[in-house]
N, C-alpha and C positions, 0 to 999 in steps of 0.2 A: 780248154774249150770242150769238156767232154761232154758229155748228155747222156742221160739215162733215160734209155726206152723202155715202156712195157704194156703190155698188152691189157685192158680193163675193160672190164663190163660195171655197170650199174648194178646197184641190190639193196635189195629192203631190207632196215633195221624195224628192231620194233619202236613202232609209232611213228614212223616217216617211211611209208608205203612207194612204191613207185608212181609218177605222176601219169604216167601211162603203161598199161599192162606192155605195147611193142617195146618199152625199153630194155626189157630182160634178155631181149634176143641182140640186141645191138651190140658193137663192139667198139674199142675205142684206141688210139696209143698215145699216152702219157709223157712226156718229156718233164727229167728234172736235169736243168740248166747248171751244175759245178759251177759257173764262174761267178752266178750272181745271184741263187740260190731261188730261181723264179721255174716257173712249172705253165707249162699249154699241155693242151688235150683237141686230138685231131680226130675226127669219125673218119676213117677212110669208108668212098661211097659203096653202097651196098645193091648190085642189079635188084630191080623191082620190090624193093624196099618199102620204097616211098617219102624214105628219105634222103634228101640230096646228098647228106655230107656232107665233111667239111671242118673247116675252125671251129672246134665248139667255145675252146676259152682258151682267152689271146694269151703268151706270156703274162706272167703276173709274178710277185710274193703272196702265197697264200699263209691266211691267218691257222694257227692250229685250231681245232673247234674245242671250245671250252677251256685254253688252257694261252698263258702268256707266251710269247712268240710264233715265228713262220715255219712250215712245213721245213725238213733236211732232209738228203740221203738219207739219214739211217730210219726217216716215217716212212717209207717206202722198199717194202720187202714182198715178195712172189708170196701172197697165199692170205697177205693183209687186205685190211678192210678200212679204205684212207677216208675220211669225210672232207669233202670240196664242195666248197658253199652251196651246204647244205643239199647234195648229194652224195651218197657213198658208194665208191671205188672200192671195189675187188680186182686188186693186182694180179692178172693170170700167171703171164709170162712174160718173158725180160730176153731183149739179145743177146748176144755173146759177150760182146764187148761191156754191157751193163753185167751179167752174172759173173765178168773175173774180176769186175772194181767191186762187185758186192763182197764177193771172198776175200777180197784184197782187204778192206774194209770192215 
């Protein structure tokens, strides 16, 4: 039952710009689920923001972008650039217990 946390922000590739300049400041934490290989992303709220917060995307299996099958552990490393329907994820940082199963791993 473990889960892997980490900390993300949104970011622009080329040709898929951010849909709002405020997303750049936002922050997010990413859950990847070990048991069933499914993944959510939580905004925790941010005072005067203006944005509430919250569930962004519920558990799921995400597809890989451009390539046959779903997101694993090892598409998710501290410093990558994950694409999630059709936003991309820049992984900041990861918990404790997420950075000893990565080394483990």
């Amino acid at each position: 039952n473990k889960v892997l946390r980490f900390s993300a922000r949104m970011v622009p590739v080329k040709g898929r710009p951010l849909w709002d300049p405020r997303d750049a400041q936002r922050r997010f934490i990413i859950s990847f689920f070990l048991l069933d290989g499914k993944l959510s992303i939580f905004e925790p709220r941010q005072v005067n923001s203006g944005i509430p917060g919250g569930k962004f995307l519920e558990r799921i299996k995400v597809k890989k972008e451009g390539e046959d099958g779903y997101l694993t552990d090892q598409d998710l490393q501290i410093g990558k650039v994950v694409p999630i329907f059709a936003r991309h994820w820049e992984l900041l940082d990861a918990d404790n217990n997420t950075c000893k199963y990565m080394e483990a791993h």
